[in-house]
matplotlib code that plots the C-alpha trace (Angstrom):
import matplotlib.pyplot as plt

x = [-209.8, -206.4, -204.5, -201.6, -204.4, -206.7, -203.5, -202.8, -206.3, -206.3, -202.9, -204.2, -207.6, -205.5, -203.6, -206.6, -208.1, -204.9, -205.4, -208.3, -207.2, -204.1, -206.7, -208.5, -205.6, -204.7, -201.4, -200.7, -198.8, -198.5, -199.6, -200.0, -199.2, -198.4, -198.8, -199.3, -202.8, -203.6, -202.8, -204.2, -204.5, -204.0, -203.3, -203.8, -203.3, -206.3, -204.5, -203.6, -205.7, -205.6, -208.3, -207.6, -208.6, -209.7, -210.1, -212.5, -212.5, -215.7, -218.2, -220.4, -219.7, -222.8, -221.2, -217.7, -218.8, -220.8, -217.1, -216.3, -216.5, -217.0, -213.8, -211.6, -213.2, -212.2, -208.3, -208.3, -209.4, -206.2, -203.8, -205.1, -204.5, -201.0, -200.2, -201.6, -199.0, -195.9, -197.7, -197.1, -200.5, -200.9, -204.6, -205.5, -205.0, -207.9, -209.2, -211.9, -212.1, -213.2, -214.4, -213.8, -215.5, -214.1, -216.6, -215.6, -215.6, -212.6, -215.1, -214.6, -217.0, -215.7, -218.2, -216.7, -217.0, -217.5, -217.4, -220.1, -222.6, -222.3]
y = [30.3, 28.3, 27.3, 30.3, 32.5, 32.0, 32.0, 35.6, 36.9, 35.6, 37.3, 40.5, 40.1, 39.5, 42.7, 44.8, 43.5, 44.1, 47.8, 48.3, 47.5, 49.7, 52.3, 52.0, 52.3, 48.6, 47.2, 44.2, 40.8, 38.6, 37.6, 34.2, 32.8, 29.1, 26.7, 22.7, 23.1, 25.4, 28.6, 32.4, 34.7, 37.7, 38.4, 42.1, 43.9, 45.7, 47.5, 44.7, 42.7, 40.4, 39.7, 36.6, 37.0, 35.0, 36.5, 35.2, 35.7, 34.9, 36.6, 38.0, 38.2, 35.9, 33.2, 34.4, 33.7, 30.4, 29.4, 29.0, 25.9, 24.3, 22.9, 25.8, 27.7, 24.8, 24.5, 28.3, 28.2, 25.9, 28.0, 30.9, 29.0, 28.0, 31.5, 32.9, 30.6, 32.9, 35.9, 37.3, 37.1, 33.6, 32.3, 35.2, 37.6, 39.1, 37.8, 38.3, 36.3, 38.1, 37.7, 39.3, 38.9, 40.4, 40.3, 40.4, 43.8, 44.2, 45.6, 44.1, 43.2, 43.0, 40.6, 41.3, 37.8, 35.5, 32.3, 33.0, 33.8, 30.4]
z = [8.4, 7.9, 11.8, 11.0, 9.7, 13.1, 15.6, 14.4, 14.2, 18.3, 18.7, 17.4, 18.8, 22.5, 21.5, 21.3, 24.6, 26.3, 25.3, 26.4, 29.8, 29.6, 28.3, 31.8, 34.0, 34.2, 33.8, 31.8, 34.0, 31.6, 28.1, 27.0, 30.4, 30.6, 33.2, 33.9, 33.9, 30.9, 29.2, 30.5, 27.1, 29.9, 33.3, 34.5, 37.7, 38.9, 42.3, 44.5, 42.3, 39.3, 36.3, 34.3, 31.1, 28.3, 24.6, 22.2, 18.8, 16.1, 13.8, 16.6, 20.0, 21.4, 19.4, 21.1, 24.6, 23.0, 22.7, 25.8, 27.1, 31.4, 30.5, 29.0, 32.3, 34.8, 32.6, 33.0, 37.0, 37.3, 35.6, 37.6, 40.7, 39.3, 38.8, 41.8, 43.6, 42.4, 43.8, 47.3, 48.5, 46.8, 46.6, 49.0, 46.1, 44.9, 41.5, 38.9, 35.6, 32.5, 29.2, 26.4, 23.4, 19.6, 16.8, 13.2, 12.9, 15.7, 18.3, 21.8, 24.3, 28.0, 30.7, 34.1, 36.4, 33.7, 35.1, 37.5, 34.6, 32.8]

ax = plt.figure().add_subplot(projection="3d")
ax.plot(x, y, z, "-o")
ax.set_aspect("equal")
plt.show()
């Protein structure tokens, strides 16, 4: 897959995700959010809480979450503590970090507290 060619597979694969969430009652914060330690794919309120989400995109969806990386989670953890710093709560928000996984066929795969299964 050419660097255009994956870019808008992600952003489509990011759009799907994002309805999913919408689809359970969730509302979407921000896409794409950037900040000086890394970039969140989504950011949806949960209530009075957040989920940070990061989409991954590849064949199957064990080789999706193979994808992610200590370091994308640790850049990711940053951001999220970045962000959470706009929020009125701040780090006493409530957070979860999800997964979510898009095989090639478009279906989507959503593990709830990632991080703290790798």
């Amino acid at each position: 897959m050419s660097g255009a060619t994956s870019y808008h597979a992600g952003l489509c694969a990011e759009d799907a995700v994002a309805q999913v969430y919408v689809r359970r009652g969730r509302r979407i914060v921000s896409r794409r959010w950037r900040g000086k330690g890394g970039e969140i794919d989504l950011i949806v309120q949960d209530g009075d809480a957040l989920i940070f989400v990061e989409v991954k995109k590849s064949r199957s969806h064990g080789r999706a979450a193979q994808s992610l990386s200590r370091r994308q989670m640790d850049r990711i953890s940053m951001a999220a503590s970045e962000f959470l710093g706009t929020q009125p709560r701040g780090q006493l928000t409530d957070v979860r970090f999800d997964l979510a996984t898009v095989n090639g066929t478009g279906e989507i795969a959503i593990i709830e507290n990632a991080f703290q299964e790798f």
